[in-house]
N, C-alpha and C positions, 0 to 999 in steps of 0.2 A: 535301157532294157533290164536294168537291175531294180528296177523302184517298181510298186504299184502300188498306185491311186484310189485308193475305192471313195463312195459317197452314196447318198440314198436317192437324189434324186436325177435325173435326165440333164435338168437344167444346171446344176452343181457340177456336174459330172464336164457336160458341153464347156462351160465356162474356164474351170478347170487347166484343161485340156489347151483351149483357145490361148489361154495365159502363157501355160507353161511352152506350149508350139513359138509366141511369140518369141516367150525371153530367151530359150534355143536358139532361135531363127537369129534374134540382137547377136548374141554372142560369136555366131558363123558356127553354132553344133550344128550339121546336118542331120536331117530326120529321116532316114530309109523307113521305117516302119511303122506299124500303129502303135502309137505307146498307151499303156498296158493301164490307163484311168477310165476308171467308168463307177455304174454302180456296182451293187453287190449282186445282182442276176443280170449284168454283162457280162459280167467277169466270169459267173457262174456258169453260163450260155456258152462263152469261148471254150471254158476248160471240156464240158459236156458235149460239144458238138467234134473236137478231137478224140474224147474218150468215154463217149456212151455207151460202147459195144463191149464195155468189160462190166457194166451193170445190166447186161444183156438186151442191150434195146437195140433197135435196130439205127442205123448211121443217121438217119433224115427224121428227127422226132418232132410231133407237131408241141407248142405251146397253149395252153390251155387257159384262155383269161378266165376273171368272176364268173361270167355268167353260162361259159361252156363248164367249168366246174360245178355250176351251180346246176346245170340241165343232165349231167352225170350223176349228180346225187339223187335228181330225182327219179332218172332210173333204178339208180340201187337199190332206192328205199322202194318203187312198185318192186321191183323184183325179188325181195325179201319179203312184199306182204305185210310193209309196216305202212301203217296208218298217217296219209301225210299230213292227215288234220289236227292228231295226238300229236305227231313228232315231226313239225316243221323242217324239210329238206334245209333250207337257209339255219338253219339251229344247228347242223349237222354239217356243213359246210363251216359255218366258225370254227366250232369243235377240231374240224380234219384239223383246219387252219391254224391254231393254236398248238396242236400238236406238234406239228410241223415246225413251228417257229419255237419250239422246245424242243429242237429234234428227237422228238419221238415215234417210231413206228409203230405201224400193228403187232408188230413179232416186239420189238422193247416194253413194248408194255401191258404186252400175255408174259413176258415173262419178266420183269424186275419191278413194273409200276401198275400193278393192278388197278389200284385204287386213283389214280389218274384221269381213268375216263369211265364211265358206265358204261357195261356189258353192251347196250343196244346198238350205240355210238361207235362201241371198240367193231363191232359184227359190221356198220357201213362202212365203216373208214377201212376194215380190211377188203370187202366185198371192192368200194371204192378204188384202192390202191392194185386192185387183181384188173376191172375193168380197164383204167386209165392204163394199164402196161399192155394189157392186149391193144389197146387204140393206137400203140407206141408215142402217148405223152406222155406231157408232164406239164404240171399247175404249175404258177408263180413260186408256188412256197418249196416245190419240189425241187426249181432249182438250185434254190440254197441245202435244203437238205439229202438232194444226193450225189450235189459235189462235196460235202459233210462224209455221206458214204464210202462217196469215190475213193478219199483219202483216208480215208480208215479202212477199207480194204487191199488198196495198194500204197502202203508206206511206202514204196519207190518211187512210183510215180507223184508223194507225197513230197519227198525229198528231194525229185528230181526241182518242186515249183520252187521249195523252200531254200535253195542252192540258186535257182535262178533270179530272184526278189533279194535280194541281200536289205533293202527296207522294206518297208509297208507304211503308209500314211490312210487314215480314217479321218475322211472327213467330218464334219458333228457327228462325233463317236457317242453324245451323251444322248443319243435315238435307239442303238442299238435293242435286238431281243436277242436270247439266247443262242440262237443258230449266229447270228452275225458275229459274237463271242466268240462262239467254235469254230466257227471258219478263220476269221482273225488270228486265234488262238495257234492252228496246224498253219 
């Protein structure tokens, strides 16, 4: 209960898991609960599905693969009146994405990282970010960075994780992007 496991993929993760279940099981540790190895948006999914309603979402939020992110862009960009033959939805979808895995929001970077992202870009990703809360999801990249949030908003509930993990082990750590950093990091 004091250890968690992270790793990037499904299969890394399963494997993992499978191992350490076994070499418990050799030794007669019994196992009452789920232990606490997965990816970095399992782990992400767990923490936000007990604590989404302090980022005001509502308890039951849907997940939003590529291609439902990808069909929200392209509302936002008709809905702004930009040009999707000038300005590629899928161009704008990287963009959000990249942000995201720098954890960057629309509000950090009106105001500390202007130069970050171009104006037209900064106007979907916000427009984006206001849609996607009304749908009450969240993208893949979301759940890394608004359990990022979550624990930058409440240091308690910060400390409560960082008091209950006494280790952390990353599995191929030399993948990581910056949000994986930051999460790692708190």
């Amino acid at each position: 209960d004091e250890i968690l496991c992270m790793t990037f993929t499904n299969k890394a993760a399963r494997e993992m898991e499978s191992r350490i279940f076994q070499l418990l099981t050799s030794l007669n540790i019994p196992v009452y609960g789920q232990l606490w190895i997965s990816t970095f948006h399992s782990f992400c999914v767990r923490i936000l599905k007990q604590h989404i309603t302090l980022l005001d979402y509502k308890p039951y939020f849907t997940i939003y693969d590529s291609s439902d992110q990808l069909s929200l862009v392209k509302k936002v960009v008709q809905t702004l009146g930009i040009n999707d033959k000038l300005y590629p939805p899928k161009n704008f979808q990287a963009r959000i994405s990249n942000a995201k895995m720098n954890g960057q929001t629309p509000e950090s970077i009106k105001k500390n990282n202007r130069n970050f992202m171009d104006p037209k870009t900064l106007e979907v990703y916000s427009a984006y970010e206001e849609a996607i809360k009304k749908a009450n999801a969240l993208d893949f990249d979301d759940l890394l960075l608004k359990t990022h949030e979550l624990f930058n908003m409440y240091p308690d509930l910060l400390l409560d994780y960082q008091k209950k993990f006494k280790f952390v082990m990353v599995d191929a750590y030399q993948d990581p992007n910056h949000i994986h950093y930051l999460l790692v990091k708190q």
